[in-house]
C-alpha positions in Angstrom: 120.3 98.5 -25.9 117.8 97.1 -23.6 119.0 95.0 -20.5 119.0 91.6 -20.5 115.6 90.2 -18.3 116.4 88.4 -15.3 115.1 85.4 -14.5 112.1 85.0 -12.8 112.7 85.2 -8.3 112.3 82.0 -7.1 109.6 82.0 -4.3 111.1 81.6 -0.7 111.1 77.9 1.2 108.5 78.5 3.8 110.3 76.4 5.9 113.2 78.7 6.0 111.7 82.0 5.7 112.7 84.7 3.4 116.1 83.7 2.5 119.2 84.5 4.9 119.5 87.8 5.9 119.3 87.8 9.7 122.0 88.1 11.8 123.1 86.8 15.4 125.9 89.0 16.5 127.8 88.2 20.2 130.2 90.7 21.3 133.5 89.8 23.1 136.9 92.2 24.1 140.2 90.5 22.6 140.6 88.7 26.0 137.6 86.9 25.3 135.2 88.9 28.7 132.1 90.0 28.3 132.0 94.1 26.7 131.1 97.0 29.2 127.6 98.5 28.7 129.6 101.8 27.1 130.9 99.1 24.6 127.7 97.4 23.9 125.8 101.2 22.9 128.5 101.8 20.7 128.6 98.3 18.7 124.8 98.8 18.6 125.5 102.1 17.0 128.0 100.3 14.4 124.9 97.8 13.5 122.9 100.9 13.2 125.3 102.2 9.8 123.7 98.8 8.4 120.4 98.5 8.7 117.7 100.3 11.6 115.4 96.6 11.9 117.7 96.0 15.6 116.9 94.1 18.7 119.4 94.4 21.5 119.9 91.4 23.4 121.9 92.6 26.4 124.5 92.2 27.8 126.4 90.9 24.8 124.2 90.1 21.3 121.7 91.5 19.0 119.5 90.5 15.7 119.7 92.6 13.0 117.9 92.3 9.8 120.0 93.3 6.6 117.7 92.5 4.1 116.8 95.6 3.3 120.6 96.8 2.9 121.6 94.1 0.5 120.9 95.8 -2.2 122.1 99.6 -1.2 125.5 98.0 -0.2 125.5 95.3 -2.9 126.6 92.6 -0.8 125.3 89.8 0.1 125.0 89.1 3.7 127.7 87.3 4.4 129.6 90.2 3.2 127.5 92.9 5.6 128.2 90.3 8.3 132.3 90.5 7.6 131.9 94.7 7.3 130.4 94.4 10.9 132.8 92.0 12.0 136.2 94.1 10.9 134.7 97.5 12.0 133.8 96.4 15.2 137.3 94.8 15.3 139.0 98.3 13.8 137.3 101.1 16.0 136.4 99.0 19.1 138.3 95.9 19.5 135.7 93.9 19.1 135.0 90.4 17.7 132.2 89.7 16.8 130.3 85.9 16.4 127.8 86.1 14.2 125.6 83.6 12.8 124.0 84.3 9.5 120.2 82.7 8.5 116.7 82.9 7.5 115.3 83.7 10.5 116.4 84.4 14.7 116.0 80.8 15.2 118.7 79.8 12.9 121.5 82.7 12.8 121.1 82.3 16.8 121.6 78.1 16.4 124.6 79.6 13.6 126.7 81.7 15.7 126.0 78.9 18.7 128.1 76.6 16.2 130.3 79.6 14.8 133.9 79.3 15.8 134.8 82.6 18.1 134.8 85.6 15.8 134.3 84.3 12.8 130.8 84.3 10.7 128.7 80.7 10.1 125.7 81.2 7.6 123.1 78.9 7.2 121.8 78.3 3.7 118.1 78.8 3.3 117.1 75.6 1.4 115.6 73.1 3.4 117.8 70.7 2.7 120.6 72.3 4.0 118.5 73.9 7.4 117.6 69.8 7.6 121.6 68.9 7.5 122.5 71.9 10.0 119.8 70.9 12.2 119.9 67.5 12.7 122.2 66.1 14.6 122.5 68.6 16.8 121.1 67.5 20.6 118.4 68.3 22.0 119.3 70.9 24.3 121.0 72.9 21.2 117.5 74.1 20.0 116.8 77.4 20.9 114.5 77.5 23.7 114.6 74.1 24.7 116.0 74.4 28.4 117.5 71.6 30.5 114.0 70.1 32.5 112.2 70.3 28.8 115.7 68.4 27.5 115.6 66.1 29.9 112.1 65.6 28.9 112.6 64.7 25.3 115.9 62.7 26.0 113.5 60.3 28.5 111.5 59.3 25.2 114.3 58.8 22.6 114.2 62.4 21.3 117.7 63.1 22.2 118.7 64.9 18.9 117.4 67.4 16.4 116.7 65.3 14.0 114.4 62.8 15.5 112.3 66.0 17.1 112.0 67.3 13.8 110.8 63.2 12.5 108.1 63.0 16.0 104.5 63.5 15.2 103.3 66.9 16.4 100.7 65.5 18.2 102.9 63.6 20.1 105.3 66.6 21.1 102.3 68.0 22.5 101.3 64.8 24.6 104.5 65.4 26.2 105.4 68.4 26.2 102.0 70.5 26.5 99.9 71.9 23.2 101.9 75.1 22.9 105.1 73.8 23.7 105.1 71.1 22.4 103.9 72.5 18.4 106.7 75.6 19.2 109.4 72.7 19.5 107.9 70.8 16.1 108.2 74.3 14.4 112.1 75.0 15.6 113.2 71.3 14.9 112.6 72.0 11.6 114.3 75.5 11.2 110.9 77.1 11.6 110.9 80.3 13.5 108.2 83.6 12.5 109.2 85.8 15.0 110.4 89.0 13.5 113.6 91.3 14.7 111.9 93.8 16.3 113.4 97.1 16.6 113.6 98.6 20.0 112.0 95.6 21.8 111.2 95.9 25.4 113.9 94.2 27.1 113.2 90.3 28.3 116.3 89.9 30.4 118.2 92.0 32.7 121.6 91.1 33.9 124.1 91.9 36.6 128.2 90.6 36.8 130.7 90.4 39.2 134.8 90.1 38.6 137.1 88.8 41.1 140.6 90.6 41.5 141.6 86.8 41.5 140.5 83.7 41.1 137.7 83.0 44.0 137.5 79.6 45.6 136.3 81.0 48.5 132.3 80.0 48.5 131.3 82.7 50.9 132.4 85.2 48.6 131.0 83.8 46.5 127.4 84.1 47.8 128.1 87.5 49.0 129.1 89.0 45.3 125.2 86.8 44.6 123.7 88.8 47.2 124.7 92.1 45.7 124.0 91.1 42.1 120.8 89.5 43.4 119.5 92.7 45.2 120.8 95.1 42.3 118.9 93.1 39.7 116.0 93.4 42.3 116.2 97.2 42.4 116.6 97.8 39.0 113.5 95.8 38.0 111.5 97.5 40.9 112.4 101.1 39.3 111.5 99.8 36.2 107.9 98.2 37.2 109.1 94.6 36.1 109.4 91.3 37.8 111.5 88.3 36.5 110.0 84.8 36.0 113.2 82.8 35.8 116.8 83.3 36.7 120.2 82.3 35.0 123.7 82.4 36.8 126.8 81.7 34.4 130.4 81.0 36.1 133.4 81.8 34.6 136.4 79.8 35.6 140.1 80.7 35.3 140.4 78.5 32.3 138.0 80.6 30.8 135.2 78.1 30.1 131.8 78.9 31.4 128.4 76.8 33.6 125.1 78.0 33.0 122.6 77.2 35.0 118.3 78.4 34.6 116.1 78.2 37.4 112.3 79.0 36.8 110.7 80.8 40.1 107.7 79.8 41.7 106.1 83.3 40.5 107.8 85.9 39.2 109.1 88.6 41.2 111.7 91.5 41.5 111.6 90.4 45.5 115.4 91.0 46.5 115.2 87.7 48.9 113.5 86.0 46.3 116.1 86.5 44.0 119.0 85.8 46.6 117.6 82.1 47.7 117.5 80.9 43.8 120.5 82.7 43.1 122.4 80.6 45.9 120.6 77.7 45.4 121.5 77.9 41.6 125.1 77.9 42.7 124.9 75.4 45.1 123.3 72.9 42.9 126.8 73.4 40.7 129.4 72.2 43.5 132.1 74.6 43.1 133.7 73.5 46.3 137.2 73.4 44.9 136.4 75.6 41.7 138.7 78.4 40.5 135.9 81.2 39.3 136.8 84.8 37.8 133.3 86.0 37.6 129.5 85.5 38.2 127.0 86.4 36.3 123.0 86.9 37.3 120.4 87.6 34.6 117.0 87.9 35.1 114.9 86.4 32.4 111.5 86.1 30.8 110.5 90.1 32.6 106.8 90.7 32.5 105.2 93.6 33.9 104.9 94.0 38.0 101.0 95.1 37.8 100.4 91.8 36.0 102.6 89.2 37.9 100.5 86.7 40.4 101.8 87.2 44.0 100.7 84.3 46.8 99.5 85.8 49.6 100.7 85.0 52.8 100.2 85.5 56.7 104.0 85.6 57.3 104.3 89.2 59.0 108.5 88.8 58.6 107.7 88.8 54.4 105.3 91.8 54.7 107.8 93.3 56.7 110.8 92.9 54.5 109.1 94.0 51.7 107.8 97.2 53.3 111.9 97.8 54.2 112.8 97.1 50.7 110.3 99.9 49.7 111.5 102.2 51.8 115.4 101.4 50.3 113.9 102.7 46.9 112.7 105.6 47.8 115.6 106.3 49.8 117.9 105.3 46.3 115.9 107.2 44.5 116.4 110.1 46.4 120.0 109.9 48.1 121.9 108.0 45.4 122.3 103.5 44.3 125.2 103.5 46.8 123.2 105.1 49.7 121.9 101.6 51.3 123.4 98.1 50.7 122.9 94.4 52.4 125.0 93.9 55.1 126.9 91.5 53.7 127.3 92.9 50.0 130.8 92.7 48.7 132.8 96.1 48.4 135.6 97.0 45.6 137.0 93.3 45.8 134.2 92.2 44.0 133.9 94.8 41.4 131.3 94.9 38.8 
């Protein structure tokens, strides 16, 4: 006896992509912190049982694109998403976030929304990316920062939903012609980037734990200092230079600030990195704050050989950057630990 036809596929919404099938997926311990590196290779490794299409996101996250596996582990992927979720949970003590949709754009925008460790999946019908979507603010969208926010919120485009109702033409008025048609394009759930497997990183990120709750600003800047110049040497040895830079505080109560700063050019200058790193957390006001940790990340990494530098006559710049050279190769030969600012924070501080 012959099997019964199935009905013909129905073609995918090109507004949504191919139908969901990529997932978001944040890492955090039981306590709610952030996962060690060791931690982070081995959930990578658990996402690996499920499908090889990866991208890491570090420190915390990565995409992972199961539709491939629905069929070899006849599940939908909702259901991949909750075998993640409770091995992760089993083998690690992990839970996971993940947000489930057609494309990045929306299972990041997913797990942004999803309670912590549980799964949120966004249906791939337009409709239903339209109803996620729209009254969500502004500053919600993926890739929309706080100045570009601010932006939209000065002309009435305060929410998801009227973004996704402007004219294109007139996101690009305000916004710039690339910019402003990228914005169009996510307002409405649109998002053709792939997950690509093995991407070179686009952020690099250093933290540092207090013993006990800091309130003490000049320790403050001194655990910035170290996690400014380690960032600094890191990208250095890696021939990359940072074009923007995000500190995150943790407070006792466990909530978190996050704060972006674009630089003037990008850079993996260790003095560079130190001035917008403290004038990032002066700009928050912690005077009588209660902060467990600091986080540092630099974003958007290009390559060194192709980053713009401003030339200048200032013989103290040339001269600090000829004695942060010499660090490296001292580093590089005698050890990480071999050289450190004067004021960087010891064991206190710990990473």
């Amino acid at each position: 006896m012959s099997p019964a036809p199935r009905p013909p596929a129905v073609p995918p919404d090109p507004a949504a992509g191919c139908g969901p099938g990529v997932l978001h997926v944040r890492f955090r311990t039981a306590d709610g912190t952030p996962v060690s590196a060791a931690q982070y290779e081995q959930l990578l490794h658990v996402l690996e049982q499920f499908t090889p299409v990866i991208e890491a996101l570090p420190p915390d996250a990565a995409l992972a694109d199961v539709r491939g596996a629905l069929r070899y582990f006849d599940r939908d992927a909702a259901g991949i998403a909750e075998l993640v979720r409770l091995r992760a949970l089993a083998w690690h003590g992990v839970r996971c976030t993940i947000g489930i949709g057609a494309n990045p754009l929306l299972a990041r925008m997913a797990a942004q929304a999803a309670p912590p460790g549980e799964i949120r999946s966004v249906p791939s019908d337009t409709g239903a990316v339209a109803s996620f979507l729209a009254r969500r603010p502004a500053s919600a969208l993926y890739g929309v920062g706080p100045a570009t926010a601010r932006t939209l919120c000065a002309y009435g485009l305060d929410t998801v939903e009227r973004i996704a109702a402007a004219p294109p033409a007139t996101l690009q008025r305000i916004l710039g012609a690339k910019t402003g048609r990228a914005v169009y394009e996510r307002a409405r759930g649109i998002d053709p980037t792939p997950v690509t497997p093995n991407a070179p990183s686009r952020s690099m990120g250093a933290e540092a734990r207090f013993a006990h709750d800091e309130l003490d600003p000049v320790r403050r800047r001194r655990a910035l200092l170290s996690l400014a110049d380690d960032l600094g040497a890191r990208m250095r040895a890696s021939g990359q230079a940072a074009r923007a830079l995000t500190l995150t505080v943790r407070y006792a109560d466990r909530s978190t600030t996050t704060r972006t700063r674009r630089l003037a050019e990008p850079t993996a200058h260790g003095p560079a990195l130190t001035a917008a790193a403290y004038a990032l957390h002066a700009a928050l006001g912690l005077q009588r704050a209660r902060v467990r940790s600091l986080a540092l990340r630099a974003e958007d990494l290009c390559r060194a050989e192709l980053a713009a530098r401003q030339l200048t006559f200032d013989p103290a710049d040339d001269k600090a950057r000829r004695i942060e050279a010499a660090v490296d190769r001292a580093r590089a030969r005698f050890g990480a630990g071999v050289v450190r600012p004067a004021a960087k924070p010891g064991r206190g501080a710990g990473r």
